[in-house]
ROKOLBA-490338 format. One record per residue (C-alpha): x, y, z; residue in three letters. Coordinates in nm, 3 decimals, decimal comma. Layout:
BEGIN
+---------+---------+---------+------+
:      xx :      yy :      zz : resn :
+---------+---------+---------+------+
:       X :       Y :       Z :  ALA :
...
+---------+---------+---------+------+
//
This chain:
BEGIN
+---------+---------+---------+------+
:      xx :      yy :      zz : resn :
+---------+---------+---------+------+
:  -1,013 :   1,710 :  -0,041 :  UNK :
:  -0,943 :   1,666 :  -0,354 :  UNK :
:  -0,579 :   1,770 :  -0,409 :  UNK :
:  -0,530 :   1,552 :  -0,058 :  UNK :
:  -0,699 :   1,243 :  -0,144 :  UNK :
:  -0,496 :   1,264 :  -0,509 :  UNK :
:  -0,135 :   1,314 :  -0,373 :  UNK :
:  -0,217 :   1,029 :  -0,052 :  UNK :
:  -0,312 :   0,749 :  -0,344 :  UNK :
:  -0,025 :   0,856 :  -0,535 :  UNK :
:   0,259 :   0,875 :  -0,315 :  UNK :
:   0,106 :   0,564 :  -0,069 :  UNK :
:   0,111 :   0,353 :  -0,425 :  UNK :
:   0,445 :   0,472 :  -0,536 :  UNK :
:   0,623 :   0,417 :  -0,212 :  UNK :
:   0,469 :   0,108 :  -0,113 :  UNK :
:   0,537 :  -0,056 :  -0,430 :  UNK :
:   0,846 :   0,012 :  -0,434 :  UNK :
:   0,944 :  -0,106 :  -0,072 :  UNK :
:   0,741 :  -0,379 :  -0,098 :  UNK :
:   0,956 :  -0,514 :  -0,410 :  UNK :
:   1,234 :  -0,417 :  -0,151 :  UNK :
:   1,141 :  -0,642 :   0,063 :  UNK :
:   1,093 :  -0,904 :  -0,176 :  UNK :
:   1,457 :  -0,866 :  -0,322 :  UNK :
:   1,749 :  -1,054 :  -0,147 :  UNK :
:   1,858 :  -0,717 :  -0,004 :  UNK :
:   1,594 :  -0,713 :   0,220 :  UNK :
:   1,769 :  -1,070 :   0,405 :  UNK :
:   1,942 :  -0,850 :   0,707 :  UNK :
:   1,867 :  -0,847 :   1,066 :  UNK :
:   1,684 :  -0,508 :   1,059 :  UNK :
:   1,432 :  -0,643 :   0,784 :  UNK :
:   1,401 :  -1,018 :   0,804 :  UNK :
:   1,338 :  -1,078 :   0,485 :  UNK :
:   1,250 :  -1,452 :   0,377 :  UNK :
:   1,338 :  -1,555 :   0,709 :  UNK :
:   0,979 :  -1,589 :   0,885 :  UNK :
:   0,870 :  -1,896 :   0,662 :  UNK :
:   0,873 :  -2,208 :   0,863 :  UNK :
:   1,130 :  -2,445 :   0,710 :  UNK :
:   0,850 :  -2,701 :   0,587 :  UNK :
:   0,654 :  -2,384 :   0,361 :  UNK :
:   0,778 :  -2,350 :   0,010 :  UNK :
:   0,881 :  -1,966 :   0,004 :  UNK :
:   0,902 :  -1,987 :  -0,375 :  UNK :
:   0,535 :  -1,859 :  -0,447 :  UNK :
:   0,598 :  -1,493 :  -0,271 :  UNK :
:   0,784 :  -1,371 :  -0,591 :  UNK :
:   0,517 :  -1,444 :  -0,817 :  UNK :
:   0,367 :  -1,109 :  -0,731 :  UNK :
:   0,588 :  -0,964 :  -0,983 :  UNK :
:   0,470 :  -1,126 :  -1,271 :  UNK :
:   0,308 :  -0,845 :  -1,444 :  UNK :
:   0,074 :  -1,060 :  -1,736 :  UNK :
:  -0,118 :  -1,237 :  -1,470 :  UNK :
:  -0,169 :  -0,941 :  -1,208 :  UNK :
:  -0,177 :  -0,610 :  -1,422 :  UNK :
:  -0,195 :  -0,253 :  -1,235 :  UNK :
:  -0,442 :  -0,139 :  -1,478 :  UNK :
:  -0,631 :   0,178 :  -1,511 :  UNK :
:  -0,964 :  -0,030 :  -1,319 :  UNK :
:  -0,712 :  -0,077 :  -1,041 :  UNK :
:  -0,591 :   0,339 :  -1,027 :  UNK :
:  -0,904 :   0,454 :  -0,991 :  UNK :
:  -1,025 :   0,225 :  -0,782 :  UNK :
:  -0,792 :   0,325 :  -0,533 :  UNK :
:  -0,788 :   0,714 :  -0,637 :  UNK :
:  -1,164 :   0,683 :  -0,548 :  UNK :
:  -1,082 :   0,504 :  -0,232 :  UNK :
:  -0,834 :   0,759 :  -0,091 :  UNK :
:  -1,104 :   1,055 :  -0,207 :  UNK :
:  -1,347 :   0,882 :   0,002 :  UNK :
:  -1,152 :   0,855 :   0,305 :  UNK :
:  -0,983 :   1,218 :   0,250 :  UNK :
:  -1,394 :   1,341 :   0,292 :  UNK :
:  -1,451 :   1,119 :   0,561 :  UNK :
:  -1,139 :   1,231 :   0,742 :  UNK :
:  -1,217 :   1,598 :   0,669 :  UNK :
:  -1,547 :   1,553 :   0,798 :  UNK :
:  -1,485 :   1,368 :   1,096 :  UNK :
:  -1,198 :   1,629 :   1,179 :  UNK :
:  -1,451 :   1,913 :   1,120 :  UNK :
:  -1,699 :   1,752 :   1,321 :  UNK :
:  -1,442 :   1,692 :   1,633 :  UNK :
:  -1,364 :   2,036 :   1,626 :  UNK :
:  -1,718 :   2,149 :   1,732 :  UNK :
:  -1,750 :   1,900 :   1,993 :  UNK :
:  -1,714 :   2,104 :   2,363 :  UNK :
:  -1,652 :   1,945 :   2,693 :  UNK :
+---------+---------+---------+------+
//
């Protein structure tokens, strides 16, 4: 539970930040990934890169184990839930 809840937080945060700054980047402006083409033409699409402005919204050490806490919560849940389907009979 442990060791599974610990590698889920870490690779789901390292992957996702990553792709989401992906899809973010002007790279992402293909057919396959749409990127900044969704925003109706009267929105002003210049507030969606302020994410990346690391002073005002810091991935701190609060954040980390807030979500490593998260992801051990659901791994028991899961783990339970699985253990507990496994006993159920027809």
């Amino acid at each position: 539970m442990l060791v599974g809840g610990s590698l889920f937080a870490y690779t789901f945060g390292a992957v996702q930040w990553r792709f989401s700054e992906f899809l973010l980047s002007p790279a992402a402006k293909n057919w396959f990934f749409v990127g900044g083409r969704h925003w109706p033409y009267n929105s002003r699409p210049d507030w969606f890169h302020t994410f990346w402005d690391v002073r005002e919204d810091p991935v701190d050490f609060s954040t980390i184990a807030w979500a490593w806490g998260l992801a051990l919560v659901a791994s028991a849940l899961g783990l339970a839930l699985g253990t507990w389907m496994a006993r159920v009979k027809r």
